[in-house]
C-alpha positions in Angstrom: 79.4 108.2 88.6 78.9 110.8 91.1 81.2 112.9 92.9 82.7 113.1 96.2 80.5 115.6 97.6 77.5 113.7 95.9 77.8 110.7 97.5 78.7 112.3 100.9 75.6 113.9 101.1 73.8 110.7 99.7 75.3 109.5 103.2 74.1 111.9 105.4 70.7 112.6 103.9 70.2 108.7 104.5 69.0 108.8 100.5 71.5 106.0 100.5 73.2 103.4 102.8 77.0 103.1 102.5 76.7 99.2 101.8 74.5 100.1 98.9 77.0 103.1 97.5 79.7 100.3 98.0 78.1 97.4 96.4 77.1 98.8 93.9 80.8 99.8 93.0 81.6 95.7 93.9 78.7 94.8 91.0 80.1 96.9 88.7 84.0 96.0 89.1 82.2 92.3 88.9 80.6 93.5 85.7 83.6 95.1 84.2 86.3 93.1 85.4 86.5 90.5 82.9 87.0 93.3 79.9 88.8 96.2 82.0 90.8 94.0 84.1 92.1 97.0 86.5 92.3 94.9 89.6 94.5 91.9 90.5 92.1 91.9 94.0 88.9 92.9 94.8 88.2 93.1 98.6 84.6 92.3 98.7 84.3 91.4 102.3 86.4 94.3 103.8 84.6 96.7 101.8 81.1 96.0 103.0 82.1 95.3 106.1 83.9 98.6 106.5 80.3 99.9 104.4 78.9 98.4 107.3 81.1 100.7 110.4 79.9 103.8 108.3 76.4 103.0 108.2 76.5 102.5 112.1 78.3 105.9 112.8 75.7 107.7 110.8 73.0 105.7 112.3 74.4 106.9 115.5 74.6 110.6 114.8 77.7 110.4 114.4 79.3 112.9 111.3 81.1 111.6 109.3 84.1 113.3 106.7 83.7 113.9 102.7 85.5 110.5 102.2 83.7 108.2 104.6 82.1 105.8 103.1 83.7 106.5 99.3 84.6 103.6 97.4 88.5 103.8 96.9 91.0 101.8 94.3 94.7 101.7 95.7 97.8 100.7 93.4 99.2 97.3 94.1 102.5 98.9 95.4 101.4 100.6 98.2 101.5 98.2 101.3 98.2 97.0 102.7 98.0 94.7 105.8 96.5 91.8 105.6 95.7 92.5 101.9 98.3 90.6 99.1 100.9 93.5 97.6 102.5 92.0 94.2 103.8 94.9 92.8 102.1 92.9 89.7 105.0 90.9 90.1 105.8 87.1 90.6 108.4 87.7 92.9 105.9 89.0 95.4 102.6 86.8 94.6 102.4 85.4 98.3 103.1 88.7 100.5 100.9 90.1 102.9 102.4 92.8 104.2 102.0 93.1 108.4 101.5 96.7 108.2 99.7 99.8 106.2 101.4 102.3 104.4 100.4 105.6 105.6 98.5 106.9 102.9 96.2 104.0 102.9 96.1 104.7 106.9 94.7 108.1 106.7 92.1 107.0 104.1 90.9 103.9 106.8 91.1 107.1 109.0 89.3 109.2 106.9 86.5 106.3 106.6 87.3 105.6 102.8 86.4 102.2 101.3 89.1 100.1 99.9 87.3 97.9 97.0 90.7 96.2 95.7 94.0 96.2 94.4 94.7 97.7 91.3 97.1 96.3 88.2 100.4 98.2 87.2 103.4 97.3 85.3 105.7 95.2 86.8 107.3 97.2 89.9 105.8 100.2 88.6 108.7 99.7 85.3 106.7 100.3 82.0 103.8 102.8 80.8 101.1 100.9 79.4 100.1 98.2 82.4 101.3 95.3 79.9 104.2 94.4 82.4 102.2 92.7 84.6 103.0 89.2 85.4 99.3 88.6 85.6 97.0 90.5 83.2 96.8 93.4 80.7 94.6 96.2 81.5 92.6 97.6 79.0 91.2 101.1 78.1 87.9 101.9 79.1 87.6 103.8 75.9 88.8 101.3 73.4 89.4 97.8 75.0 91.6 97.0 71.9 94.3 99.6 73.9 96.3 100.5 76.3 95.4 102.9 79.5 99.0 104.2 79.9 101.4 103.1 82.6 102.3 102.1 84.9 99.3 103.3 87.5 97.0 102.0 84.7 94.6 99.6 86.8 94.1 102.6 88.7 93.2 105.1 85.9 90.7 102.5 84.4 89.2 101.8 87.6 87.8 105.7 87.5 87.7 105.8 84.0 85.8 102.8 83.3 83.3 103.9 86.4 84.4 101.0 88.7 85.4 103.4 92.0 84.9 106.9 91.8 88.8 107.8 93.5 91.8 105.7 93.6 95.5 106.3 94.6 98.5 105.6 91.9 102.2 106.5 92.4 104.4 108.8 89.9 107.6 107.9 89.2 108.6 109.2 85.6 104.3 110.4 84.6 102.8 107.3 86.1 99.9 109.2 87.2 99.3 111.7 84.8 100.0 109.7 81.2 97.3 107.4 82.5 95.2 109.7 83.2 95.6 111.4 79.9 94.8 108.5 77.8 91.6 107.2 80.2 90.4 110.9 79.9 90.5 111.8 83.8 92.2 113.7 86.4 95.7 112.6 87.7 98.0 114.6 89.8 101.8 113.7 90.8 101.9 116.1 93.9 105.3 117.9 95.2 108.1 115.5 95.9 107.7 115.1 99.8 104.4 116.5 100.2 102.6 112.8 100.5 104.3 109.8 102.8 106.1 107.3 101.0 106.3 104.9 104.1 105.0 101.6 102.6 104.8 102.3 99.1 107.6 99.3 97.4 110.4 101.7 96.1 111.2 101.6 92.4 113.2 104.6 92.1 113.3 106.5 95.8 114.5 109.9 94.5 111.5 110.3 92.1 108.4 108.3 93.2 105.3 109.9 94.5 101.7 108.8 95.6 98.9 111.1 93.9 95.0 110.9 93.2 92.8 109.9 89.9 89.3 110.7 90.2 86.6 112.3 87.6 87.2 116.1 88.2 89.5 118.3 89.7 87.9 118.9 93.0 87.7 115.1 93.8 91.2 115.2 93.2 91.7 118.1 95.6 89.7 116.5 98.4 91.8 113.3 98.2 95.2 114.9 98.2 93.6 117.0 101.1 93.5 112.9 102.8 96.7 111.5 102.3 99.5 114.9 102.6 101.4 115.5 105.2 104.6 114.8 107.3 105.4 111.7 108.2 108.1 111.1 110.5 108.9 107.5 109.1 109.4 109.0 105.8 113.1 110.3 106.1 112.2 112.5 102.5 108.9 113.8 103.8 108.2 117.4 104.3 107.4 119.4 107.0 105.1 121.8 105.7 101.6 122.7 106.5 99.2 121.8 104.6 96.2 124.1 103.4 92.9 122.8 102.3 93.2 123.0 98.6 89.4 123.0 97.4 89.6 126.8 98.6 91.6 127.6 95.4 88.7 125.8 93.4 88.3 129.3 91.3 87.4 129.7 88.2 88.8 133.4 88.0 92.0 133.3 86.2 92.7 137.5 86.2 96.3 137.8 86.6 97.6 134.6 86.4 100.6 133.9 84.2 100.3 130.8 82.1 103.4 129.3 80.5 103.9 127.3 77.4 106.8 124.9 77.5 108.4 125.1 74.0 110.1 122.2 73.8 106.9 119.8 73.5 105.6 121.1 70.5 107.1 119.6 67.3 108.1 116.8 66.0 107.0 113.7 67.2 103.5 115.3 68.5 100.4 113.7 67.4 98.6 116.5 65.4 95.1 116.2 66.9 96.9 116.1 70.3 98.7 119.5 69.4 95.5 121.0 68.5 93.4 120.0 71.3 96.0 121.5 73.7 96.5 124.8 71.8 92.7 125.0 71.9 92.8 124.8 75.8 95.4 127.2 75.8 93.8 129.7 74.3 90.6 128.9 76.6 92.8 129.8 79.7 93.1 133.1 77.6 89.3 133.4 77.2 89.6 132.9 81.4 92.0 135.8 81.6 95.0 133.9 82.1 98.2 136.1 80.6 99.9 133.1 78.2 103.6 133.3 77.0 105.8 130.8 75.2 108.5 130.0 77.7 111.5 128.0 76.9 113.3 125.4 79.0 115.9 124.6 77.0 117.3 120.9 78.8 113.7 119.8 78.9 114.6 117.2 76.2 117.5 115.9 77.9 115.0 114.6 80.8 114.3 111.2 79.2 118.2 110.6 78.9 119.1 111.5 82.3 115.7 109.5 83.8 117.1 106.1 82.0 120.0 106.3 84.4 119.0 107.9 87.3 115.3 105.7 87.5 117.4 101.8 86.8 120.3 102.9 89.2 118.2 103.4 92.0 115.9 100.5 91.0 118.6 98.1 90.6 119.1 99.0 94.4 116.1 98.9 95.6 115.0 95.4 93.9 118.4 94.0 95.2 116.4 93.2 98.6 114.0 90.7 96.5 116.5 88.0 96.6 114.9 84.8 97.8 115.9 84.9 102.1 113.4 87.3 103.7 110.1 87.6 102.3 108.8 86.9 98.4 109.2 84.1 96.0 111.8 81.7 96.6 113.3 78.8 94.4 113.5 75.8 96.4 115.8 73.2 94.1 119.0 75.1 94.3 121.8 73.5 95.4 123.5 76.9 97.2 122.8 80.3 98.1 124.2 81.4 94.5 122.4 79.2 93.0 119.1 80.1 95.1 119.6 83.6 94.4 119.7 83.4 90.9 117.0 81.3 90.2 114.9 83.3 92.3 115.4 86.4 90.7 115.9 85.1 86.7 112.2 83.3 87.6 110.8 85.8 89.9 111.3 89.2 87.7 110.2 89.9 84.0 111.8 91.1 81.1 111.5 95.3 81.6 112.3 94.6 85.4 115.2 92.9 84.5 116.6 95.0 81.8 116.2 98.1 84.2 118.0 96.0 86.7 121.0 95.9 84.0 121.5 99.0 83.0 120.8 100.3 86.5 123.4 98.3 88.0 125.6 98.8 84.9 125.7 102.8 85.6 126.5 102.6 88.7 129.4 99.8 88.2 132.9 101.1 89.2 134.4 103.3 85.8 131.2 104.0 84.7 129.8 105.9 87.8 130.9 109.2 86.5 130.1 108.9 83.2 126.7 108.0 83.2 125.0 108.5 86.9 127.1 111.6 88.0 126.5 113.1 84.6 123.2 112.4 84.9 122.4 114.0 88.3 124.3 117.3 87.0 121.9 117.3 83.6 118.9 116.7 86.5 120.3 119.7 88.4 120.3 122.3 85.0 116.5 120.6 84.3 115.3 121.9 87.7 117.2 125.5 87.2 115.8 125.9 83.8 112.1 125.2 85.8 113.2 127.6 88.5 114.1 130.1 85.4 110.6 129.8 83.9 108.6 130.5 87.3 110.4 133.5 87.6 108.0 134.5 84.8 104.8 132.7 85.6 102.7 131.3 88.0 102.2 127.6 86.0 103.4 125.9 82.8 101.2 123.8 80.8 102.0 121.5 78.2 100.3 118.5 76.3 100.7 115.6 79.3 101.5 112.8 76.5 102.5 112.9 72.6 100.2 111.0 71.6 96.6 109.0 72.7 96.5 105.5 73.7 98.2 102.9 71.3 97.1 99.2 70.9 98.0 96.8 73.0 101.1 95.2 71.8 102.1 97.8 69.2 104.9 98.9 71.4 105.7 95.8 73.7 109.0 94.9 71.2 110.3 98.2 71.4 111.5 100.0 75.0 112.8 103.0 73.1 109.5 103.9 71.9 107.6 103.1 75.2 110.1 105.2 77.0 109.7 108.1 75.0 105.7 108.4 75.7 107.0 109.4 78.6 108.6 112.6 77.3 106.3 115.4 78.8 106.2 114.5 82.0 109.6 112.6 83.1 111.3 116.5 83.2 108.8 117.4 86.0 109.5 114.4 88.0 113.1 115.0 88.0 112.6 118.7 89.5 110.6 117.5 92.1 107.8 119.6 91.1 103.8 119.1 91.1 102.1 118.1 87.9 98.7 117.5 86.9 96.5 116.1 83.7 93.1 117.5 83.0 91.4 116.0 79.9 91.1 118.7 77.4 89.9 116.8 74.2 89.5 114.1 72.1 90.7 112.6 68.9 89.0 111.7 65.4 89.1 108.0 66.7 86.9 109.1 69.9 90.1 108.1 72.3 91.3 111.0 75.2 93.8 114.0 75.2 95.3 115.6 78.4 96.7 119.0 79.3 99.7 118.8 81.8 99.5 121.7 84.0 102.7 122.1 86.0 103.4 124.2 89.2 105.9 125.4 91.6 107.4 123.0 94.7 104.6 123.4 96.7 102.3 125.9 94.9 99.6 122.6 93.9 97.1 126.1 94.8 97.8 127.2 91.4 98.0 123.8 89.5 94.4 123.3 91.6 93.1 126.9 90.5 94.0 126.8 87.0 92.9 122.6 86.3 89.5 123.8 88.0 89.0 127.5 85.9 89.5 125.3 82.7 87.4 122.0 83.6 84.4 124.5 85.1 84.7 125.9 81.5 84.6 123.0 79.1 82.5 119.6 79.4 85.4 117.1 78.8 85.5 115.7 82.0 82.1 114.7 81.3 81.9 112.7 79.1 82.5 109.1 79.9 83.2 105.7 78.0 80.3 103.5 76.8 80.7 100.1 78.5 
């Protein structure tokens, strides 16, 4: 699959037409679909027809931008008009939404193709795309497994060579776990930095839109698309934005690397361990100064996430009740009644029992004992954060604890679903930037990822250090035999 700037200059250099760059991306989503399964729609029509706009501007002498014309995947929770948004759910199976989210405005701005809808778990609730109430995504590496969750149609989509770029959101490492176990790039940007004006909340305080794509500099380029303020976003920032493929260095003189502590040991997969310490000590070869740096409530992250993410989830989902828009159960005999059904029909099983214990935190006599608490524990996460980059510029850990598992080896079991989630759940909490690189793979041929974790705001340095260590391996490279 080629890259960003690849395909660009296909564009311009009339090698290529845009309808051929983008059908070719429709044949092979055609060809892959009934294995991968990454995309609950595939937009054929738009997409060449949009294919169709670009050709004309550059027939025209028009210029064009580095993402006009690029095929695009976009999570099935971001709001398209005119284009189904499910949320992978039942609940939502009929609605069109009237109007775009703003990040998938600026891409239509930008020129970018949308070739479908991709697959997540239910509401964005799981981390292996088996909550969908429509199919089971599969890993481009080993079809048998999982591709991590819950932006999982969208990291197969790139893995498996369907789109070159596609969007997922972040609300606990949906981005980054995915993108660790289909061997790609993933990035969960600064809380704020990216509109979340039509993305469908799951939990409001933590979610956040971010790129997948092959290497770090497509990554760069797309976030470079869809940051910025947004005035209907009330959580958006007002920051400027730079260009961030100027920090695409691969000097890392100076820089101070830190090694979060508390995710080595027990319950780290042993290959996984070694492929990470081995990148480590390549960002040493790059001249990056390493240390060992503790954050002491680190492990407390999955704890305080399983109260804070189902309280605000159980609010948010309390709109899908039947009377304005989604599913609605037409036998009932009463609004009670009406509601019930709805919802009991409408959601599945992990939506549900996030619903539950959401709405069981924040019931009255149990407030402060669970969500309060929870919120102060979030608040000593973030300090221990804002400790470490007193020392050092970014922290870098392994992204997951282990590679991808079967499908179905964890579905019985929450507990041990949750806890893949262990590495990256603490950065989502703080609010801070995070990115996977691949950096590996194990005896049984399957993906490892190195988290690389920043600053608010300072995704320069994640950018700079991802690049220095991609430019000097070949992992990113390598791609799945389909």
């Amino acid at each position: 699959m080629a890259s960003i700037r690849e395909l660009h200059q296909q564009l311009i250099s009339k090698e290529r037409s845009c309808v051929e760059i983008v059908q070719e991306s429709l044949d092979r989503i055609q060809a892959l679909e009934p294995k991968l399964h990454s995309f609950l729609q595939v937009t054929n029509d738009r997409a060449l027809e949009q294919a169709k706009q670009i050709d004309a501007k550059i027939a025209a002498g028009e210029e064009i931008g580095l993402l006009a014309g690029i095929p695009i995947a976009i999570k099935d929770n971001l709001c398209t008009q005119g284009v189904p948004t499910t949320c992978a759910s039942k609940i939502l199976q009929n609605f069109v939404p009237p109007y775009e989210s703003t990040v998938t405005q600026k891409l239509i701005d930008a020129g970018a193709v949308m070739v479908g809808k991709t697959n997540l778990d239910e509401f964005a609730m799981g981390g292996s795309t088996e909550t969908s109430a429509y199919a089971k995504t599969a890993n481009p590496w080993d079809i048998s497994r999982v591709p991590g969750g819950s932006s999982g149609g969208s990291a197969a989509a790139v893995a498996g060579g369907e789109c070159p770029i596609s969007l997922g959101s972040d609300t606990g490492g949906s981005i980054r776990q995915p993108a660790s176990f289909c061997g790609i790039v993933g990035m969960k940007p600064t809380y704020g930095l990216v509109s979340r004006y039509g993305l469908v909340a799951f939990a409001s305080s933590l979610d956040q839109i971010g790129p997948f794509a092959r290497s770090v500099e497509d990554a760069a380029i797309l976030l470079n698309a869809i940051a910025g303020y947004d005035p209907k976003d009330s959580t958006s920032l007002k920051v400027d934005v730079p260009d961030y493929t100027q920090f695409l260095t691969t000097d890392l003189k100076g820089k101070k690397v830190g090694v979060i502590k508390e995710t080595f040991g027990e319950g780290l997969d042993p290959e996984v361990e070694k492929s990470v310490n081995a990148a480590i000590d390549q960002l040493k070869a790059l001249g990056a100064e390493v240390k060992e740096i503790s954050c002491p409530r680190f492990r407390y992250g999955i704890a305080a996430y399983y109260i804070i993410a189902p309280s605000e989830a159980s609010a948010n989902l309390a709109r899908y009740d039947g009377v304005k828009y989604g599913a609605r159960i037409e036998d009932a005999e009463n609004l009670m009644e009406m509601y019930t059904k709805t919802r009991s029909q409408g959601f599945g099983a992990e939506v549900k029992r996030r619903i539950m214990i959401g709405t069981y935190a924040l019931s009255a006599g149990y407030y402060d004992a669970y969500y309060l608490k929870a919120q102060k524990v979030r608040t000593l996460i973030k300090q221990d954060f804002e400790k470490a980059f007193e020392e050092v510029d970014v922290l870098v850990s392994p992204t997951a604890p282990t590679t991808a598992f079967k499908l179905g080896d964890k579905s019985q079991d929450p507990l041990s679903m949750y806890l893949i989630d262990l590495m990256t759940i603490p950065v989502n909490l703080a609010g801070l930037p995070g990115m996977s690189v691949p950096c590996g793979f194990d005896s049984q041929g399957l993906p490892i990822g190195l988290q690389i974790v920043g600053n608010v705001l300072r995704e320069d340095q994640v950018f700079q250090v991802a690049y220095a260590y991609e430019q000097a391996t070949d992992w990113h490279t390598r791609v799945p035999k389909l």
